[in-house]
PyMOL commands that place a pseudoatom at each C-alpha (Angstrom):
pseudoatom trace, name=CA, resn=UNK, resi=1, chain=A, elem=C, hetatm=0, pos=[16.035, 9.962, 48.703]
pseudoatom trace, name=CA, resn=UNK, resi=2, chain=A, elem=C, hetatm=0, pos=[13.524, 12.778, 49.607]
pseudoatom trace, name=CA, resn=UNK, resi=3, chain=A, elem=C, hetatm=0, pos=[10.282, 12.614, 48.736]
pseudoatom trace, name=CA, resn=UNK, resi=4, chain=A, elem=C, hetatm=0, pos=[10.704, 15.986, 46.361]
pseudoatom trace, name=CA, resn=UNK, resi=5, chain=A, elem=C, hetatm=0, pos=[13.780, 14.169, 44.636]
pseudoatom trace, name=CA, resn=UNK, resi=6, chain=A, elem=C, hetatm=0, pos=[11.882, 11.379, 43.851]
pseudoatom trace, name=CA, resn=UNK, resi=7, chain=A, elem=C, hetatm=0, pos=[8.525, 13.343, 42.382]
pseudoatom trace, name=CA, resn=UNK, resi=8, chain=A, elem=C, hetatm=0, pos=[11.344, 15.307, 40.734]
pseudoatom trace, name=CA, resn=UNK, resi=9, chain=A, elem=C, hetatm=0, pos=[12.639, 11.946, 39.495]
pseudoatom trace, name=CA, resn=UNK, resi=10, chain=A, elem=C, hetatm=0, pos=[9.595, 11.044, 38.142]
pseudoatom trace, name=CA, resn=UNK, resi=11, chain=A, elem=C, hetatm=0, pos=[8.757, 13.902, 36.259]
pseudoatom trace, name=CA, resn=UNK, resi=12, chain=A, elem=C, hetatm=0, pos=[11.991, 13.530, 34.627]
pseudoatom trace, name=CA, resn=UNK, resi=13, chain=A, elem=C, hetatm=0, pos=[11.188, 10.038, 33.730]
pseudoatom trace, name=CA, resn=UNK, resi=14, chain=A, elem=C, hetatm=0, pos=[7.646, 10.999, 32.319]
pseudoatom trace, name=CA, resn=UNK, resi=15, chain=A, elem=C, hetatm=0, pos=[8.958, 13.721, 30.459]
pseudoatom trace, name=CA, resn=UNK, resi=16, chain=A, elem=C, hetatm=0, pos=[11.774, 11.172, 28.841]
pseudoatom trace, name=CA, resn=UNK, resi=17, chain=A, elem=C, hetatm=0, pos=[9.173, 8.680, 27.886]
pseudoatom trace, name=CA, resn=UNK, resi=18, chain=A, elem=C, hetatm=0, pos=[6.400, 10.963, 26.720]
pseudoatom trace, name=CA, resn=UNK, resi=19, chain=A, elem=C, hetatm=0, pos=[9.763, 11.885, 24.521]
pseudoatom trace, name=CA, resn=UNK, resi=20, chain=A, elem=C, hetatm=0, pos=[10.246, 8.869, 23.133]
pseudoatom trace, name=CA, resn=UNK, resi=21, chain=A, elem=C, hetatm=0, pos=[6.465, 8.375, 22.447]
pseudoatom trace, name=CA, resn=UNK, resi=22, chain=A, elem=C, hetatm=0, pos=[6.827, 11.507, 20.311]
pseudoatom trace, name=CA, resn=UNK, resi=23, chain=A, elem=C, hetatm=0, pos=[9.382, 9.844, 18.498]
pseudoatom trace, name=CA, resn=UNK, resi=24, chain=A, elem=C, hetatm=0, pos=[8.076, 6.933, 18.162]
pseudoatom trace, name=CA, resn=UNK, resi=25, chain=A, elem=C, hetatm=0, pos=[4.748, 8.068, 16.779]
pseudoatom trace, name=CA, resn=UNK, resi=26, chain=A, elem=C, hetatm=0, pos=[6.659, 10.072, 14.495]
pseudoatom trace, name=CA, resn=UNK, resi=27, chain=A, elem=C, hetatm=0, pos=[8.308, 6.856, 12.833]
pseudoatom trace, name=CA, resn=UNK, resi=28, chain=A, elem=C, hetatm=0, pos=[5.202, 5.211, 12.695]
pseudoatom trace, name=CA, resn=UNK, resi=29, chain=A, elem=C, hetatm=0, pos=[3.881, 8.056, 10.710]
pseudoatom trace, name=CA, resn=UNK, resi=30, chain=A, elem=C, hetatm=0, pos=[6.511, 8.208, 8.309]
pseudoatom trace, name=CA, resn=UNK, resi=31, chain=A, elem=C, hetatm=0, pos=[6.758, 4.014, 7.723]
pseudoatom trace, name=CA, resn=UNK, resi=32, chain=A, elem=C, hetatm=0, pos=[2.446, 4.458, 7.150]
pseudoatom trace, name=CA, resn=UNK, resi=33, chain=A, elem=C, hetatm=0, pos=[3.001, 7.224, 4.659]
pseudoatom trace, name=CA, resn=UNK, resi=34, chain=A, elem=C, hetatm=0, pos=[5.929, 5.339, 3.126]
pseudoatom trace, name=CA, resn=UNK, resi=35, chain=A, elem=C, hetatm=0, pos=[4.282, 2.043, 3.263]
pseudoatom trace, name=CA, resn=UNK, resi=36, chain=A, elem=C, hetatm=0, pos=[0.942, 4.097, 1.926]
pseudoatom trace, name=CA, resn=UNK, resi=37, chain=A, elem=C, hetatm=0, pos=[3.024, 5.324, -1.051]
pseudoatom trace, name=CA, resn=UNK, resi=38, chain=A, elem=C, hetatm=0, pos=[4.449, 2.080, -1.808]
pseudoatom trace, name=CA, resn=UNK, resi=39, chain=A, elem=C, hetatm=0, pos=[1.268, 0.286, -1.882]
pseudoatom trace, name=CA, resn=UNK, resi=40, chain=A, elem=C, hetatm=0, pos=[-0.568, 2.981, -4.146]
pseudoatom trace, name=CA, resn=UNK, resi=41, chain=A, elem=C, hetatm=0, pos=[2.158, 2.570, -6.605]
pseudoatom trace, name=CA, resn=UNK, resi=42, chain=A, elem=C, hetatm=0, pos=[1.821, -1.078, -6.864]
pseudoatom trace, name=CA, resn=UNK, resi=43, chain=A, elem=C, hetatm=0, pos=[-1.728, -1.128, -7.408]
pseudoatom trace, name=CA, resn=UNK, resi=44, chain=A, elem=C, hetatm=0, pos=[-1.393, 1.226, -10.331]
pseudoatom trace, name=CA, resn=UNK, resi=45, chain=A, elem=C, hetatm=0, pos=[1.023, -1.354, -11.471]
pseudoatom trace, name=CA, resn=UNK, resi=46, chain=A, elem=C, hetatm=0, pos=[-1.718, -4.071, -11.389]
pseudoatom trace, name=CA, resn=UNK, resi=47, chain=A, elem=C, hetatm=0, pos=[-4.626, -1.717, -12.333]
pseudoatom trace, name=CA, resn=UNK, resi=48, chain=A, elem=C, hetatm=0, pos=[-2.516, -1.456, -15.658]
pseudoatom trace, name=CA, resn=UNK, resi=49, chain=A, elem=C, hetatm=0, pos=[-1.777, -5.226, -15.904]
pseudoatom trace, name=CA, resn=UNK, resi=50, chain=A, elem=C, hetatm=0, pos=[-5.775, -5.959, -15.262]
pseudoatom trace, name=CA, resn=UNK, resi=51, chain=A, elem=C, hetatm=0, pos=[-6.426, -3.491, -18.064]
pseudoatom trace, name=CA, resn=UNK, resi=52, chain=A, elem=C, hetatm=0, pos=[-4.030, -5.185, -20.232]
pseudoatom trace, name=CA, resn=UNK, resi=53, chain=A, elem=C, hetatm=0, pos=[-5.703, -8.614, -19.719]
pseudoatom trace, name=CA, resn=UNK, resi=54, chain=A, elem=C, hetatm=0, pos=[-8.975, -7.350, -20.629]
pseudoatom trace, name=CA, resn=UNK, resi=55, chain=A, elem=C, hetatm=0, pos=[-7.686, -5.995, -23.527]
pseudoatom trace, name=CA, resn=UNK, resi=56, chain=A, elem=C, hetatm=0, pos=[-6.243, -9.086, -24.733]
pseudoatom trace, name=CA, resn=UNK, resi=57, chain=A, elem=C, hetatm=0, pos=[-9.213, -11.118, -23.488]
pseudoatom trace, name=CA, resn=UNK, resi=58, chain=A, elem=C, hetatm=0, pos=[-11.204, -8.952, -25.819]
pseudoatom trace, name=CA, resn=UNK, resi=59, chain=A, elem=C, hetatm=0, pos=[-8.817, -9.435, -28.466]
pseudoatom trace, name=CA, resn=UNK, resi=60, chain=A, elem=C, hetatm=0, pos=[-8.967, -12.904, -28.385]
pseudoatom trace, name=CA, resn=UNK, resi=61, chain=A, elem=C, hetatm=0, pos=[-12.652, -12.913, -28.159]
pseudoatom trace, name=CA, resn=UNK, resi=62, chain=A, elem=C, hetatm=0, pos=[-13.069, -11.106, -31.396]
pseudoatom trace, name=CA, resn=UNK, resi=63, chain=A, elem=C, hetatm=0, pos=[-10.007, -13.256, -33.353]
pseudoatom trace, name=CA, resn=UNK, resi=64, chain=A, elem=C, hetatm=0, pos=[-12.394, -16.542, -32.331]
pseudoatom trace, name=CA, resn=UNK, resi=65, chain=A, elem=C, hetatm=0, pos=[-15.302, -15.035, -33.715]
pseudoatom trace, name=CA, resn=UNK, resi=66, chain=A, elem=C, hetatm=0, pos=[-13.414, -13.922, -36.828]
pseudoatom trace, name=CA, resn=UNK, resi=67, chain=A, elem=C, hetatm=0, pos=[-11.980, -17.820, -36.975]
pseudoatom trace, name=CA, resn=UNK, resi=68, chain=A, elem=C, hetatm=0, pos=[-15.432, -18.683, -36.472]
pseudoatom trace, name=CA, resn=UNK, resi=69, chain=A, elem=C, hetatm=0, pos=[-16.876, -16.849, -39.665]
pseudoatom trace, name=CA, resn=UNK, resi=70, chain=A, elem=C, hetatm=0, pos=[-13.881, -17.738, -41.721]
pseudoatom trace, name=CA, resn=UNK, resi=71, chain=A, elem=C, hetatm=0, pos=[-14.823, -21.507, -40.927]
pseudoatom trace, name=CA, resn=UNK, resi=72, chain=A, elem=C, hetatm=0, pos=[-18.585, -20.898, -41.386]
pseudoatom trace, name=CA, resn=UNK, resi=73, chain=A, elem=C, hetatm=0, pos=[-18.052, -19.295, -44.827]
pseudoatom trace, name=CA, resn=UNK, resi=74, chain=A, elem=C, hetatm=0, pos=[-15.572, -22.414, -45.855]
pseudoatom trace, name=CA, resn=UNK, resi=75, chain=A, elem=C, hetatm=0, pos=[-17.962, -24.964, -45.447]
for i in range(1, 75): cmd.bond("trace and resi %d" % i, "trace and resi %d" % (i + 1))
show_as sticks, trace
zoom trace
């Protein structure tokens, strides 16, 4: 092998694997912005379920306090 075949060689072989970088990178980008979506949508789910539970803790709060009352004016 020449020395021009094999600098011709490995220009081929740079421009193959700076190819496949590309591609590569490119997956990457798409699993983050899948991945990215995914997670956003799950923590609306649990935003909604924390909301919930406050809601109901403040539910509960006031039916104890209305419990309480209805004991007080019993006695």
């Amino acid at each position: 092998m020449t020395p021009e075949e094999l600098i011709q060689e490995t220009k081929e072989s740079i421009e193959f694997n700076t190819k496949k970088i590309e591609v590569l990178d490119k997956e990457i980008n798409e699993i983050k912005q899948e991945a990215t979506k995914n997670i956003e949508k799950l923590n609306g789910e649990r935003n909604q379920i924390v909301a919930q539970i406050i809601k109901d803790q403040g539910g509960i709060e006031k039916l104890e306090k209305l419990i309480n009352v209805q004991d007080k004016v019993e006695s």
